[in-house]
ROPA-798424 format. One record per atom (N, C-alpha, C): residue number from 1; chain; x, y, z. Coordinates in steps of 0.05 Angstrom, whole numbers. Layout:
BEGIN
+-----+--------+--------+--------+--------+
: num : cadena :     c1 :     c2 :     c3 :
+-----+--------+--------+--------+--------+
: NUM :      A :      X :      Y :      Z :
...
+-----+--------+--------+--------+--------+
REM end
This chain:
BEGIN
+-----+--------+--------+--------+--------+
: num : cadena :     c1 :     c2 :     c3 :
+-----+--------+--------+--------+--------+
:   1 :      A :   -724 :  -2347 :  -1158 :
:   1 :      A :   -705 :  -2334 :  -1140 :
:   1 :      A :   -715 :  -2338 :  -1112 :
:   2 :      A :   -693 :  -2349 :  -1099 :
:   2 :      A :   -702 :  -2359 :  -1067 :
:   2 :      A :   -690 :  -2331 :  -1048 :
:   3 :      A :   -704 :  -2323 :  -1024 :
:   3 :      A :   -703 :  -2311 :  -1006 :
:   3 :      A :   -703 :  -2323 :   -979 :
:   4 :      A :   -684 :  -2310 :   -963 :
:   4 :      A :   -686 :  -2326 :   -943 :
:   4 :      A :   -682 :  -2309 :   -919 :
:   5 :      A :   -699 :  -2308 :   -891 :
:   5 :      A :   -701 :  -2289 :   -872 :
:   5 :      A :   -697 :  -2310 :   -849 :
:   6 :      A :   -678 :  -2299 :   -819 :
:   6 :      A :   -670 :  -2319 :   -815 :
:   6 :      A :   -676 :  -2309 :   -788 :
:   7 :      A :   -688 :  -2316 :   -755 :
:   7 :      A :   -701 :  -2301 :   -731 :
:   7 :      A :   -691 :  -2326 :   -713 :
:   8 :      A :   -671 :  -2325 :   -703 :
:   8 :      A :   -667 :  -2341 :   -680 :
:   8 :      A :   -669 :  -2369 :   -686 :
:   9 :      A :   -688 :  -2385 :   -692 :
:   9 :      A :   -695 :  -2420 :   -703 :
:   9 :      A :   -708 :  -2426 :   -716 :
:  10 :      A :   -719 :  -2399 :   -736 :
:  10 :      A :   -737 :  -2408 :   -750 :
:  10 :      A :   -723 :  -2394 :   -776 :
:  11 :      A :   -724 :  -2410 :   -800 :
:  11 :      A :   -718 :  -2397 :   -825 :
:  11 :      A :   -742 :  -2390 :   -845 :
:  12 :      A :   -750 :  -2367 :   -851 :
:  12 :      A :   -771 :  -2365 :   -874 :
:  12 :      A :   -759 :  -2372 :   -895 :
:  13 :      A :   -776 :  -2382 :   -919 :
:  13 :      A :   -763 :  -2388 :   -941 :
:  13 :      A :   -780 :  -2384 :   -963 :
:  14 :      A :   -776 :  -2360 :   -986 :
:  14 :      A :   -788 :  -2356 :  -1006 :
:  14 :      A :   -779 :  -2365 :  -1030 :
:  15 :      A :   -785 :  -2377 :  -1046 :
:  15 :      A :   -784 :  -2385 :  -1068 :
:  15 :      A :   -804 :  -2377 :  -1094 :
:  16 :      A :   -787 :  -2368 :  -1113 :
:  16 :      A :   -803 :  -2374 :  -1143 :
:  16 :      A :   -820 :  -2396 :  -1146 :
:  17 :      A :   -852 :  -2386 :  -1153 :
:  17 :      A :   -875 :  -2408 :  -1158 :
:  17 :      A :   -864 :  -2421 :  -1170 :
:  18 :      A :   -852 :  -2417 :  -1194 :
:  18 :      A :   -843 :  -2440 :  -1221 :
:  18 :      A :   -824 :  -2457 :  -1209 :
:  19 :      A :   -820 :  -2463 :  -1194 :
:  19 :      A :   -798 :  -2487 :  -1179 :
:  19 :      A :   -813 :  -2496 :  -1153 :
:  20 :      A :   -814 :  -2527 :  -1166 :
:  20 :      A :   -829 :  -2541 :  -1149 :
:  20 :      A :   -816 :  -2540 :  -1121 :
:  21 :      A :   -795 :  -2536 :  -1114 :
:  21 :      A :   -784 :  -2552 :  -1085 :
:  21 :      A :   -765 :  -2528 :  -1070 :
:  22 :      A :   -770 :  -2523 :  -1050 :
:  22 :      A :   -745 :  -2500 :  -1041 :
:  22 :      A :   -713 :  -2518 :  -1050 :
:  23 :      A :   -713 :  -2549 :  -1042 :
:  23 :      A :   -690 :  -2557 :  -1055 :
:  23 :      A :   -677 :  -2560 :  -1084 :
:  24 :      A :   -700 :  -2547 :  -1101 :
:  24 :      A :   -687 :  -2547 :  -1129 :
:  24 :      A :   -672 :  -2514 :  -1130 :
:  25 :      A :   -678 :  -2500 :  -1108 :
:  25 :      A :   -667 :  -2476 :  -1104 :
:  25 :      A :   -638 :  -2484 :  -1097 :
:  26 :      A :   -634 :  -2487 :  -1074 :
:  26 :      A :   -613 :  -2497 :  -1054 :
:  26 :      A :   -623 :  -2522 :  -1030 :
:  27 :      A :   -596 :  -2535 :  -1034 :
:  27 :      A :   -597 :  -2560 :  -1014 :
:  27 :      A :   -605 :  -2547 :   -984 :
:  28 :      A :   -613 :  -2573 :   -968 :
:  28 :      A :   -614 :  -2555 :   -942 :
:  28 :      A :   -589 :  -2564 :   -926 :
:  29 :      A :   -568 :  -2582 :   -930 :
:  29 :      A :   -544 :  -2574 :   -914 :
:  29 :      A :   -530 :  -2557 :   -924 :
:  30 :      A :   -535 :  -2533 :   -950 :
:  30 :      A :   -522 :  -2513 :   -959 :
:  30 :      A :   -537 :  -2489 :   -939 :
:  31 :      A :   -564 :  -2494 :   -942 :
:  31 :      A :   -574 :  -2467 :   -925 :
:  31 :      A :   -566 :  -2478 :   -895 :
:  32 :      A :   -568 :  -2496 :   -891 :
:  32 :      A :   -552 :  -2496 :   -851 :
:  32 :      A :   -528 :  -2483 :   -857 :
:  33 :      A :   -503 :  -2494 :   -873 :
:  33 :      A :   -481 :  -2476 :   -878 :
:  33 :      A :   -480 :  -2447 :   -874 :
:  34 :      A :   -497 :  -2437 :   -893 :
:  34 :      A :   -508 :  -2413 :   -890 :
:  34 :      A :   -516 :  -2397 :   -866 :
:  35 :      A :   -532 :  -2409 :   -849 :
:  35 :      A :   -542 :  -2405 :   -830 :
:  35 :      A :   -520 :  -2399 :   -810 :
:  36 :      A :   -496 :  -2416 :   -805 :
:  36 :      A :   -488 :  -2415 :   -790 :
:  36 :      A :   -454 :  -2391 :   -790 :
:  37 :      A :   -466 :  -2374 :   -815 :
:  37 :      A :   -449 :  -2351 :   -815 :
:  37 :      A :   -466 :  -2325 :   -810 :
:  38 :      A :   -490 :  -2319 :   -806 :
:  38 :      A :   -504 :  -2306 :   -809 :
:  38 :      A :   -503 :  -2293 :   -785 :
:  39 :      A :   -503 :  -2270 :   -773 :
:  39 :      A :   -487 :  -2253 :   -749 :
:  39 :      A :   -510 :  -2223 :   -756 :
:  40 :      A :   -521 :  -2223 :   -741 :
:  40 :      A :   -541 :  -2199 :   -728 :
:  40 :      A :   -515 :  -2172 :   -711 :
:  41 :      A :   -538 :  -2155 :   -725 :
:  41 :      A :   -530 :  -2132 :   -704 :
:  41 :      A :   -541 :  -2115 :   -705 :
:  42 :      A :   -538 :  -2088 :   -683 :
:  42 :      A :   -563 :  -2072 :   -677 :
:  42 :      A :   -543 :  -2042 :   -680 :
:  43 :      A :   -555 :  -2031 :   -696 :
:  43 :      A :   -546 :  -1997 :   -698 :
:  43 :      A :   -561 :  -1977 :   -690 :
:  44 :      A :   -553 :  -1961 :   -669 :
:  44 :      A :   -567 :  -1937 :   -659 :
:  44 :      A :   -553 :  -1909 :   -664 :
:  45 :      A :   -573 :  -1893 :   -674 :
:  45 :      A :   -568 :  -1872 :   -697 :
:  45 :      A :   -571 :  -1855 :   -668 :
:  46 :      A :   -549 :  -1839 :   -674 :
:  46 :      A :   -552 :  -1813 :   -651 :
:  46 :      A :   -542 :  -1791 :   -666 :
:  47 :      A :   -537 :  -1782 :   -695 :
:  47 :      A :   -545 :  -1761 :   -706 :
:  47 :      A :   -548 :  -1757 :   -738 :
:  48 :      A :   -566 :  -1735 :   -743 :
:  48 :      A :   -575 :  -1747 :   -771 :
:  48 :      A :   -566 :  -1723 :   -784 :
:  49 :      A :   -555 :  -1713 :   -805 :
:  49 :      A :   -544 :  -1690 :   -820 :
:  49 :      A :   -567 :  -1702 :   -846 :
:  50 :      A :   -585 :  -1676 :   -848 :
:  50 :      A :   -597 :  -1670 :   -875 :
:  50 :      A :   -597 :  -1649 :   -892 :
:  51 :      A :   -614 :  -1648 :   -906 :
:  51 :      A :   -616 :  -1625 :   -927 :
:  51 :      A :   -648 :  -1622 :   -936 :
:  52 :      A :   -647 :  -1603 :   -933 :
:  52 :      A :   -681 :  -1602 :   -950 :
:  52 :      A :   -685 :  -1599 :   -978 :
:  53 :      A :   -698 :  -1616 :   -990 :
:  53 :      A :   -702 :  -1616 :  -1016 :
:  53 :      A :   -717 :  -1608 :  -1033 :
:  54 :      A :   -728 :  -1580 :  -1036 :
:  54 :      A :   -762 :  -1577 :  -1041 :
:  54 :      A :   -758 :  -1565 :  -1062 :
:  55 :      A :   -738 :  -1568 :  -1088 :
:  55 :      A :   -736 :  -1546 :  -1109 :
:  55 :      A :   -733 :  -1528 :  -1116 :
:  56 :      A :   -708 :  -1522 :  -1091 :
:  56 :      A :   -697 :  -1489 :  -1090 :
:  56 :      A :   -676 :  -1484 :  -1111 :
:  57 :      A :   -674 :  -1503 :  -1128 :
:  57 :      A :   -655 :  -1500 :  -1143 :
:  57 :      A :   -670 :  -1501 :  -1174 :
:  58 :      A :   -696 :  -1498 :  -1174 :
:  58 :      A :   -706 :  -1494 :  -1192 :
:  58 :      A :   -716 :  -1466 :  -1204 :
:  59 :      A :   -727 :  -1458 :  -1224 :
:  59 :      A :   -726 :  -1433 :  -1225 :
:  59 :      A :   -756 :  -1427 :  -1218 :
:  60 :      A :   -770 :  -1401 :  -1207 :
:  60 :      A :   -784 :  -1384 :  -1199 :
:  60 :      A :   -816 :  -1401 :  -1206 :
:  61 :      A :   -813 :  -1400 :  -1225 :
:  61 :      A :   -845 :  -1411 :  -1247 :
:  61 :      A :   -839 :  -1439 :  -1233 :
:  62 :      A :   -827 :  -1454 :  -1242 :
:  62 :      A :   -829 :  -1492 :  -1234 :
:  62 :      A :   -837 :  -1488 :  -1202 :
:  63 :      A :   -826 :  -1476 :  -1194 :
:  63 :      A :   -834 :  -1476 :  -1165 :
:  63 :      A :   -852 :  -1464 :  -1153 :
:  64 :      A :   -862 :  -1451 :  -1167 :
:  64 :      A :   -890 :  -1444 :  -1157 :
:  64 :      A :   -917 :  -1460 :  -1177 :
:  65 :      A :   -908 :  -1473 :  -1193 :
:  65 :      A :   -928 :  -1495 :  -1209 :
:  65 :      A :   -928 :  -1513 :  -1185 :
:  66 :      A :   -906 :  -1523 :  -1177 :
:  66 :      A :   -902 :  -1554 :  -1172 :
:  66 :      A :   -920 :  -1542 :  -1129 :
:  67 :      A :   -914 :  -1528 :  -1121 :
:  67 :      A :   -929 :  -1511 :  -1099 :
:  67 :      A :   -958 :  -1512 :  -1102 :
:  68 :      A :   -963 :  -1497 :  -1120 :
:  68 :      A :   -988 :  -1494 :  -1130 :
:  68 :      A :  -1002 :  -1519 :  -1137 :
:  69 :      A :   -984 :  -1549 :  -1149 :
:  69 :      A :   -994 :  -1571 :  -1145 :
:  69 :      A :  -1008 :  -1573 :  -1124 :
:  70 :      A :   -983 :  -1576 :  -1102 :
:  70 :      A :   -989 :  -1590 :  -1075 :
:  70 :      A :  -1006 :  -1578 :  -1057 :
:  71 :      A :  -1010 :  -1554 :  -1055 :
:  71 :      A :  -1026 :  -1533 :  -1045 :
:  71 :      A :  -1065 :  -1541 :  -1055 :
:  72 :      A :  -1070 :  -1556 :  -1085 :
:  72 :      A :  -1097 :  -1549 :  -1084 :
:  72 :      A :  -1100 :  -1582 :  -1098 :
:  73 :      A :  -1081 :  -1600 :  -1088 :
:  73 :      A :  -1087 :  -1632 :  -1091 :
:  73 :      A :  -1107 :  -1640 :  -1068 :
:  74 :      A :  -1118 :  -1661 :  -1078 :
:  74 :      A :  -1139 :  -1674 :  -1061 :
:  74 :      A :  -1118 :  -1692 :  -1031 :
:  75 :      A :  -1099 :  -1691 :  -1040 :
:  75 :      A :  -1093 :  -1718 :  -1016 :
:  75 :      A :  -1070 :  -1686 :   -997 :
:  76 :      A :  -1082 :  -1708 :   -975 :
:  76 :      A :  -1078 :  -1681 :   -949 :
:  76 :      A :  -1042 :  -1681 :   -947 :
:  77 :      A :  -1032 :  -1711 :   -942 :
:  77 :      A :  -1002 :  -1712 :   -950 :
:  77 :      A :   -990 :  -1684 :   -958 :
:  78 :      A :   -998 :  -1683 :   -984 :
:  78 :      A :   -986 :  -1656 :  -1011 :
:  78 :      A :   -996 :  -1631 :   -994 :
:  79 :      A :  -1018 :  -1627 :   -981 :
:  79 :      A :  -1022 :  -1599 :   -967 :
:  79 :      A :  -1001 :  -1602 :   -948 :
:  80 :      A :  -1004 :  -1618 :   -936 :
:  80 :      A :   -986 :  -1613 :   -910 :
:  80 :      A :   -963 :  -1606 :   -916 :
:  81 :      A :   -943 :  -1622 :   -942 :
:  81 :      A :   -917 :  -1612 :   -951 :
:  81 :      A :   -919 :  -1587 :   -964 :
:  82 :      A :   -946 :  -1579 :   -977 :
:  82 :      A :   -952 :  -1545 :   -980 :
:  82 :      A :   -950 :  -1532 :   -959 :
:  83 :      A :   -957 :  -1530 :   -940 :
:  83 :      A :   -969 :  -1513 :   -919 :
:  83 :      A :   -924 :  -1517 :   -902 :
:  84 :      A :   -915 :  -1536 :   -904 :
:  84 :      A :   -890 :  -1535 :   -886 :
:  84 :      A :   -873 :  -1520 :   -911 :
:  85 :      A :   -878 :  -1521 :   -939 :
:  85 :      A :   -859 :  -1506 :   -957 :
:  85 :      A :   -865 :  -1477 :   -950 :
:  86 :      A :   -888 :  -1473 :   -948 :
:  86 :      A :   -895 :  -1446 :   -948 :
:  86 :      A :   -879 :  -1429 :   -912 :
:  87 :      A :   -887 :  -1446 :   -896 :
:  87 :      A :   -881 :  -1439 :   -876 :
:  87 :      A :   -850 :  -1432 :   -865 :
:  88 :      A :   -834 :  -1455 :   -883 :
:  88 :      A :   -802 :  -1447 :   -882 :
:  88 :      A :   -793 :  -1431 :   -905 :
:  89 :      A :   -812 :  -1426 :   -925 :
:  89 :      A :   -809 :  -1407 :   -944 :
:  89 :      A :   -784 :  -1418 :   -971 :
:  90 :      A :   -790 :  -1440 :   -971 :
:  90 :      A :   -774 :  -1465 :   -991 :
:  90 :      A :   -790 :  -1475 :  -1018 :
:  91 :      A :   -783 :  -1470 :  -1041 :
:  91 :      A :   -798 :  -1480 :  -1064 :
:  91 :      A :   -811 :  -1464 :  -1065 :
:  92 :      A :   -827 :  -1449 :  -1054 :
:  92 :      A :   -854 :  -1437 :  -1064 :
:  92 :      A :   -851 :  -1409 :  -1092 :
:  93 :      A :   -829 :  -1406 :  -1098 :
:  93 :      A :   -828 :  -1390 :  -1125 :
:  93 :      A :   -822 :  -1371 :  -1117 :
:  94 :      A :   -821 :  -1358 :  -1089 :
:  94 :      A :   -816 :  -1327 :  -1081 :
:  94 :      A :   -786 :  -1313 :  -1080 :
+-----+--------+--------+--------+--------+
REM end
């Protein structure tokens, strides 16, 4: 399976080891073809609607196990999402 990333004049081109040739993938006047539909553009996000997801819809016990995980795990990540559950008062079983 061929991949292909495409930056102004230069084309990357990934290919499956098991095939000797990017052209046993595709010809290269098919990827110029290609190329020359290929249209960029840039999106700027100016507002984000979320939800928090921390297992409030779980019952009392799961959420204070799955708390109680993250609260006394070795990787700081899991404390920190302990320490912000606890602080907005989300998941923690109460």
């Amino acid at each position: 399976m061929a991949s292909y990333c495409y930056h102004g004049s230069l084309l990357n081109v990934r290919w499956d080891h098991r095939t000797d040739t990017k052209e046993e993938l595709m010809p290269s006047d098919y990827i110029d073809k290609l190329l020359k539909a290929v249209v960029g553009f840039k999106v700027v996000v100016s507002e984000i609607h979320a939800k928090e997801k921390l297992g409030q819809h779980k019952n009392p016990d799961d959420q204070h196990g799955v708390f109680h995980a993250l609260h006394t795990s070795p990787s700081s990540e899991s404390k920190e999402l302990a320490d912000y559950m606890q602080k907005r008062g989300l998941g923690i079983g109460s």
